[in-house]
GUSETI-163890 format. One record per residue (C-alpha): y, x, z. Coordinates in steps of 0.2 Angstrom, whole numbers, plus 5000, padded with zeros to 4 digits. Each point is the difference from the previous one (the first is absolute). Example, Ala and Ser with C-alpha at 12.3 -4.5 7.8 and 13.67 -1.06 7.14 Angstrom:
% residues 2
497850625039;501750064997;
% end
This chain:
% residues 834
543755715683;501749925006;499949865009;501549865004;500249925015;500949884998;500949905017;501249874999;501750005010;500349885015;499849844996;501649945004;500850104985;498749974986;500649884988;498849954985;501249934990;500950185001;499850114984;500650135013;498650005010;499850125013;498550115005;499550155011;498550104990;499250155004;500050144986;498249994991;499449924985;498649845000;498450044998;499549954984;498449964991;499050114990;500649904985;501850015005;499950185001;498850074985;501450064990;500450195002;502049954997;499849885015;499550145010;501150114995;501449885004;499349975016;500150175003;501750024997;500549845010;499350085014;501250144998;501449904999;499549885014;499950145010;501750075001;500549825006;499949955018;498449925004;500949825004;501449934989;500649844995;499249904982;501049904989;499949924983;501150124992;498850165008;498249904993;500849974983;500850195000;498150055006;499049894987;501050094987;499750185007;498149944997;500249944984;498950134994;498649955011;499749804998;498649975010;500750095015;501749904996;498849825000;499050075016;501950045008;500849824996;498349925006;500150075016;501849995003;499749804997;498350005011;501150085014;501349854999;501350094988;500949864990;499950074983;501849974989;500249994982;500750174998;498150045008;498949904988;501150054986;499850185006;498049974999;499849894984;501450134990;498450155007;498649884994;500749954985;500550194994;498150055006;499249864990;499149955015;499549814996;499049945013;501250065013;501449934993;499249864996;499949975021;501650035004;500749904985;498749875008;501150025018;501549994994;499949844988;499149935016;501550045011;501349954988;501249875005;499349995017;501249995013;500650205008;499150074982;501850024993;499850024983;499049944984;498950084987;500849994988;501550095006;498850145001;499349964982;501950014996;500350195008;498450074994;500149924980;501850095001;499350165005;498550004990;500949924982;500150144993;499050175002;498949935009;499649844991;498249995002;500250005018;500749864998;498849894988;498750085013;501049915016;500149844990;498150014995;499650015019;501249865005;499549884988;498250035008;500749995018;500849834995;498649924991;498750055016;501349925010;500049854989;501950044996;500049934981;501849975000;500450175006;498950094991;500949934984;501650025007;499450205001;499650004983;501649924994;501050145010;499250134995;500849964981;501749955006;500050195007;499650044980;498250045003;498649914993;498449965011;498350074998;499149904987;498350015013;501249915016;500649904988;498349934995;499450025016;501049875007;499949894988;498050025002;500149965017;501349864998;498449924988;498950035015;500949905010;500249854988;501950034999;500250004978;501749934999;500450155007;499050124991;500449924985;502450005005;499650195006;499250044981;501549904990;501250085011;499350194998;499850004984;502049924996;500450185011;499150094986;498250025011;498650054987;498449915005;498450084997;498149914998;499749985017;501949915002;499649904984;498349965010;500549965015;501549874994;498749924987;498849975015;501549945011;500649874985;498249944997;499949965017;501549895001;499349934981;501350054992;499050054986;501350004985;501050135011;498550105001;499750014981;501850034996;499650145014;498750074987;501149974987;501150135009;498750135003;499649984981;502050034996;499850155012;498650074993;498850015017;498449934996;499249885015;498750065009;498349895004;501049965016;501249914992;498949934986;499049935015;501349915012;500649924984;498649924997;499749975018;501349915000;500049904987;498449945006;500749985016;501249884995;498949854987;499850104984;498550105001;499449964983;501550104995;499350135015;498750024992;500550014981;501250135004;498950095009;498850024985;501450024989;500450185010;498250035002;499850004981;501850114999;498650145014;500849955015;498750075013;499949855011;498949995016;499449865011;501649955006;500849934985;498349884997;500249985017;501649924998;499749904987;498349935009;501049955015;501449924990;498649914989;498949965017;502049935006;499949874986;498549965001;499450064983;498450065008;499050024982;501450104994;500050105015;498250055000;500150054982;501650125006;498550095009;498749994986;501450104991;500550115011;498250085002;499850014978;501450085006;499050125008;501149985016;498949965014;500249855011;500450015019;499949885015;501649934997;499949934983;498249905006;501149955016;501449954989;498549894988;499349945017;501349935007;500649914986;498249904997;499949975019;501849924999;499249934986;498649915009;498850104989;498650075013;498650044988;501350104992;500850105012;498250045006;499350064983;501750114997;499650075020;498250034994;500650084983;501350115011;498750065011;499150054984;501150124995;499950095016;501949935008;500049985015;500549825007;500949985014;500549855015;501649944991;498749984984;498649915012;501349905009;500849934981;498149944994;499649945018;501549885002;499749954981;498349955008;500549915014;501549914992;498749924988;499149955014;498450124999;500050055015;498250045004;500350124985;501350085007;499250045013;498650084992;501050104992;500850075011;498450045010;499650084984;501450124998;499750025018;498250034999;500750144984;501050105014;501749944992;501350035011;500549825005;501849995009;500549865010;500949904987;498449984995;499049955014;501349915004;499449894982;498050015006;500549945018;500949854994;498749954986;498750005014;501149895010;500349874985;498150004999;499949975019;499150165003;501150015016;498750135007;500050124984;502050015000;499950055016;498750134999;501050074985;501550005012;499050115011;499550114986;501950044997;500250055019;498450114999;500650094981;501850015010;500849924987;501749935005;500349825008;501449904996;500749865004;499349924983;498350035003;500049905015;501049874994;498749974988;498649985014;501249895009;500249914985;498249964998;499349975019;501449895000;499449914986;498049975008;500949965017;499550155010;501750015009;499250105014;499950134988;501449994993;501250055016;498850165002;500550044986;502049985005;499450105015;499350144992;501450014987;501250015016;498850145008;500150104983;502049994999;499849894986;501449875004;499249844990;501449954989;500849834998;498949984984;498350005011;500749885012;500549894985;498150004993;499349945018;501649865001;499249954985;498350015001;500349905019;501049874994;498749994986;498849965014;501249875008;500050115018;501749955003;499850095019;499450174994;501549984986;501149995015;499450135009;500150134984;501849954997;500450055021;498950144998;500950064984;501649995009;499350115017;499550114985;501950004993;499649944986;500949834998;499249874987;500950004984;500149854987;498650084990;498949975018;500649814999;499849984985;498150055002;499749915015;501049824988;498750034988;498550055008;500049845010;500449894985;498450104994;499049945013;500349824996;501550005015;501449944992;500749915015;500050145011;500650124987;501549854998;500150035017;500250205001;501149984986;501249915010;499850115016;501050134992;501950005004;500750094984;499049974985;500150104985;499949964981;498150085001;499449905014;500449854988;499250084987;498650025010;499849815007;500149954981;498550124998;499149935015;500249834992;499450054983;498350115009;499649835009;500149904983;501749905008;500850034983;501249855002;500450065017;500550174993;501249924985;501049895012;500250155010;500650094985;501049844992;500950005018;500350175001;500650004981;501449885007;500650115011;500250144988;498550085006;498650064991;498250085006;499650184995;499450014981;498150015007;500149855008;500949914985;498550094991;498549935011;501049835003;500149974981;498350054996;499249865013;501149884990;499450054986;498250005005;500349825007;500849964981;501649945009;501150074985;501549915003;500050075019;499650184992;501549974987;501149965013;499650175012;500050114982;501849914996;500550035015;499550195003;501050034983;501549955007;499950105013;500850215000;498350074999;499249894987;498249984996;498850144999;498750024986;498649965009;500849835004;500349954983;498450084994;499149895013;501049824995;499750064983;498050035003;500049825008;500949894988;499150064982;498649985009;500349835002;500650004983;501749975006;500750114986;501949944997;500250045019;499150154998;501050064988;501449955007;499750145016;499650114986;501750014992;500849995017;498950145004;500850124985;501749925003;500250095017;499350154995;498350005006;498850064984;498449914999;498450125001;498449964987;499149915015;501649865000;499950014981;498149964998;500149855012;501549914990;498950054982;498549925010;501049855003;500649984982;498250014996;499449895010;501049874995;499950024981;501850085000;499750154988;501750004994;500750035015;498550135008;500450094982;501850025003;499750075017;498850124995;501450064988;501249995010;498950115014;499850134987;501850004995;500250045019;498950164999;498849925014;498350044992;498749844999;498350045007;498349974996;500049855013;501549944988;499250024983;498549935007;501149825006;500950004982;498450014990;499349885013;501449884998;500050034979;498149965001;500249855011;501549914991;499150024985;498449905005;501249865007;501049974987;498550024985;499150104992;500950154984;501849875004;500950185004;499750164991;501350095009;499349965016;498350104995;501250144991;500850025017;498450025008;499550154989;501550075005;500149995016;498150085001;500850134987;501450065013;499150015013;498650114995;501850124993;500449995014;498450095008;499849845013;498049995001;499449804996;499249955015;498649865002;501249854997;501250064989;498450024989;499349845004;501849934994;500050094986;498049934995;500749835003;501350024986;498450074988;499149865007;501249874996;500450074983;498349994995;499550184999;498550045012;499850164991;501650075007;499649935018;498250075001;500950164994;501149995014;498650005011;499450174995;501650064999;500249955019;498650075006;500050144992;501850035009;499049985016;500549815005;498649895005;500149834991;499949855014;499749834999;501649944993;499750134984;498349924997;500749835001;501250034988;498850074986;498649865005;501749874998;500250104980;498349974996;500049815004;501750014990;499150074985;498649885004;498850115000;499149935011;498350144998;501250145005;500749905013;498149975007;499650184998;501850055008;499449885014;498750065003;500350205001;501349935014;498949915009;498650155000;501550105007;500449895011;501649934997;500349834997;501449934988;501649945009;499749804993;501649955005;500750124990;498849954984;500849835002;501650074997;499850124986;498549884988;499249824997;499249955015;498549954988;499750154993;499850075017;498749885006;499250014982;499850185000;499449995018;498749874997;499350114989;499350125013;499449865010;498949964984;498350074999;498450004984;499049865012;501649915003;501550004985;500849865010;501250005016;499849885013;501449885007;500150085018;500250184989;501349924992;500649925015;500250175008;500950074986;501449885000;500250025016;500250205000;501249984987;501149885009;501450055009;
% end
């Protein structure tokens, strides 16, 4: 074997940025690596090199010109040409563009990809640095020009491997600019670079891109393929540009390629990614029927885009269909369903789709767990949360520390300061990482019991860990001190925050404002609020918060009102929290004022505020006002939800406005916003009601409408619930027809619903209307021997007060005694007095 040895010249007369660098080298060749050197025609070479080296004199001088004229003498030997450039390089040799060209013209013609791949890596990381001397694309230039013609797919070969060398670099630009070159040199691009690129411009979130690259390929006569048509349909999805993405399979049509399940697949992903997943959904089983061999991920799309909307019925029959299908389900489309109903609030659901999961043999996993534990938590079950978790733990689940992080602050909310912290423990003893979060939490809740002692150990032991407690953590014990009203110890956290260099930011102020005021400290929190020299916009905000917290709701609006005069307004939350005091406190006009006053202003109401005023005024029937904040609501472009709607219907109702509540209710479907069972059951409620005030048959239509709305809503596949039956009974009732109301009762039960004490009132209310008064007696009775006494406040309303104690007296009757005595009747009247 040869071996170089390499020394460099004085020092005093190298100069790097020299292309005509000098060496001294003794003649032998480097010793190269058994897979440098497997190839018999390396070894020949090397043979022969040797010859040649041999007939020189041992020491000579190296120049560019000699390592370029050598690298071409080894073009027939490319791994001993790589291992040669190499250790020139390691030896200190500047290499020159004549050099890398030398080398990448050897790789390219040897196809040897992951080696050119390296050095086209080196030099697009050199170039443009200062002493490099030239770009690469001066090289792309010389090469494309040598390679046009013969040698062609060198060329498409060296553009392939560039693209890729761009892309890894995160080069985007570049690499399109490679493309774009490669045709101006009349040479059209593999169709595999092309759509690898744009592939990995999708990955990277960059669709505009992926999207001007495809228009511009195909006006230079590129011929996409499948996977091109794929990937710019994914891309254009994405964006939700969806009638770009049909036309897009419009063009595949016209082209005569048929789509793949792929792009069938990100289709519909998208457009259930982007509100329309009923259309997901329908052209989904539109293909299926045409023998589109879907899988799991097209459902899965259109669960998640259902789950996004919160159609979780519709979702969870997505599933149902896809196993008919017989495409099995996987733990992604029950997380998917999970989620949705612990968003939802829905517990007892989330755990019977868990249990129905674990059925089927799927595993579960912590990000499942850690969906249906918060759902528990945020409903307030915490003790249940806690048991489950101890369940899943006791089922050797593995449980990560998102979490335990869940079970430790459940236990703390419970006051089970000692559990969480034994939990803590557990994680250090299973080694599962620490963080910042988890103590925060523990911080959180020994703050809140008071054991500050405890609390510092645990800013200690953070410290000991590396964990740097974050401004977040010292937040939470500003808080939870001010809270407390330990003005000295807020002090000395603020100082020690600073010694940490960390320095308190508004969002610390602002806790330590509001947690005094919490504390019933207004004054001093008055007087912190004025200690500070530069007060921001949120440190108002939070004093008008403080005020609101310590019920000083007229302190808070002449803040506001003062501010307001200025030209400054609080932070929408505050405007939120400041209104709904005044609303709670019935100060309207005040709460008018601040809702006039936010509209003015650049950032305008939110929803919530105007939901909020709205929720306030109808309910007290302030309904010209109400809908006043309504109109202004859709006026500036904020679209009421069916919550907003079914309070303004409730207020028509409630005040005997059925014109108006039936004009909304039209005008909300108009809008596309579909009505709920809670809505149908406040219009036949109201229907029902209005027709008892104002007599007796006076208005057919009214019990025409009734039928309806109990038509549309069972089309509609809402499932009645307990009141919207007992509405609907009420309306039988009224009308006479006890039949149809007992037949409602089976019907109700037979859905599953239990009937509760308005329902039995209702139809003990129709017997008495009927005068009946044996089945009345009878009805009593079977209420009584259940257990369930009627609701007389509400038999005052709906029938004759006499027939009530008629009816009843009867029960007090007996054989010995026909006759009801003056205190019986005594007590009567008085239980059906108001």
């Amino acid at each position: 074997m040869w071996v170089f040895a390499i020394r460099l010249v004085s020092y005093r007369n190298f100069n790097k940025f020299n292309p005509f660098v000098r060496f001294k080298y003794v003649s032998s060749v480097a010793h190269l690596s058994s897979e440098l050197s497997d190839s018999n025609c390396d070894e020949a070479h090397l043979i022969a090199d040797e010859k040649n080296v041999a007939l020189v004199d041992e020491l000579f001088d190296l120049d560019t010109s000699k390592v370029t004229l050598h690298l071409e003498s080894l073009s027939e030997s490319p791994r001993v040409a790589v291992s040669y450039f190499y250790k020139l390089k390691n030896h200190g040799f500047r290499h020159s563009y004549s050099t890398y060209l030398g080398i990448v013209r050897i790789l390219c013609c040897k196809g040897m990809v992951r080696m050119l791949s390296t050095v086209l890596e080196e030099v697009v990381e050199l170039s443009g640095s200062d002493g490099f001397g030239f770009e690469v694309s001066e090289m792309f230039d010389e090469l494309s020009e040598e390679f046009k013609d013969e040698k062609v797919e060198l060329l498409i070969e060296m553009v392939d491997v560039l693209v890729k060398v761009y892309v890894n670099l995160g080069r985007f630009d570049e690499a399109i600019d490679t493309i774009f070159r490669t045709k101006r040199r009349g040479c059209m691009p593999s169709i595999l670079t092309c759509n690898y690129l744009m592939n990995q411009l999708v990955g990277c979130g960059k669709m505009d891109m992926v999207v001007s690259l495809y228009l511009q390929l195909k006006r230079l006569g590129f011929t996409p393929n499948v996977y091109t048509y794929g990937i710019v349909i994914k891309a254009l999805c994405r964006k939700g540009e969806l009638e770009d993405a049909t036309y897009v399979l419009y063009e595949m049509d016209q082209a005569q390629v048929e789509p793949d399940v792929f792009i069938y697949t990100s289709y519909i992903d998208g457009l259930c990614s982007h509100g329309t997943s009923v259309l997901g959904y329908d052209m989904l089983k539109l293909w299926r029927s045409g023998k589109v061999p879907f899988d799991v991920f097209a459902y899965l799309a259109v669960i998640r885009g259902f789950v996004s909307e919160m159609k979780l019925k519709e979702a969870e029959n997505v599933l149902f269909d896809m196993e008919e299908s017989g495409i099995a389900s996987n733990a992604d489309c029950y997380r998917a369903l999970i989620q949705g109903y612990s968003e939802a609030g829905d517990c007892s659901k989330s755990l019977e789709l868990h249990s129905e999961m674990c059925k089927k043999g799927i595993k579960t996993n912590s990000a499942i767990i850690s969906y249906i534990l918060q759902c528990l938590c945020r409903e307030g079950f915490h003790s249940e949360a806690v048991d489950q978790f101890m369940n899943f733990k006791d089922r050797e689940i593995f449980l990560d520390g998102v979490v335990y992080n869940i079970a430790i602050d459940a236990l703390g909310k419970q006051g089970k300061l000692q559990e969480a912290l034994e939990l803590f423990e557990e994680m250090k003893s299973k080694r599962i990482v620490l963080d910042v979060v988890h103590y925060t939490t523990l911080i959180n809740h020994f703050c809140l019991h008071g054991k500050y002692p405890k609390v510092f150990h645990f800013f200690n032991e953070m410290k000991q860990k590396g964990l740097n407690p974050d401004i977040i953590a010292f937040n939470v014990l500003a808080g939870r001190l001010s809270r407390n009203v330990l003005l000295h110890e807020v002090r000395n956290l603020l100082d020690y925050m600073r010694g940490q260099g960390l320095e308190p930011t508004t969002v610390t102020h602002n806790m330590i404002i509001e947690g005094l005021c919490k504390g019933g400290k207004v004054r001093e929190a008055e007087l912190f609020f004025g200690s500070l020299e530069d007060k921001g916009l949120d440190n108002y905000s939070a004093m008008v918060n403080g005020y609101c917290e310590a019920s000083e709701t007229s302190r808070a609006y002449e803040l506001f009102v003062r501010l307001s005069k200025q030209g400054v307004i609080v932070n929408r939350n505050a405007c939120l929290r400041l209104l709904s005091s005044l609303c709670t406190e019935c100060e309207f006009d005040s709460a008018f004022t601040l809702f006039e006053t936010v509209l003015a202003s650049d950032e305008g109401p939110c929803k919530r505020m105007c939901g909020k005023l709205i929720t306030s005024l109808c309910h007290a029937r302030y309904m010209e006002e109400a809908r006043r904040v309504f109109d202004i609501m859709i006026k500036i472009g904020l679209t009421p939800d069916v919550i907003t709607y079914t309070k303004m219907l409730n207020g028509y109702c409630r005040v005997n406005h059925l014109h108006q509540a039936r004009d909304l209710f039209a005008d909300m479907k108009r809008r596309g916003i579909k009505p709920d069972i809670i809505t149908y059951t406040v219009m036949i409620h109201g229907y029902v009601e209005t027709d008892r005030l104002s007599g007796k048959g006076k208005n057919k239509l009214r019990k025409e409408d009734v039928l309806t709305f109990w038509r549309e809503l069972k089309e509609m596949g809402l499932n009645p619930d307990v009141k919207s039956y007992t509405a609907l009974m009420r309306y039988f009732c009224q009308s006479n027809n006890l039949e149809g109301a007992l037949g409602l009762v089976e019907d109700m039960i037979s859905t599953g619903a239990e009937p509760d004490i308005m329902t039995y009132t209702a139809l003990l209310s129709g017997y008495f209307r009927q005068g009946d008064i044996d089945g009345a007696k009878k009805f009593y009775n079977a209420m009584v021997a259940k257990g369930i006494e009627p609701d007389t406040h509400i038999l005052q309303k709906t029938c004759n007060v006499s027939c009530i104690i008629t009816a009843v007296c009867s029960n007090y009757r007996t054989p010995q005694n026909n006759t009801v005595g003056e205190d019986e009747l005594a007590e009567l009247q008085e239980r059906m007095t108001l």
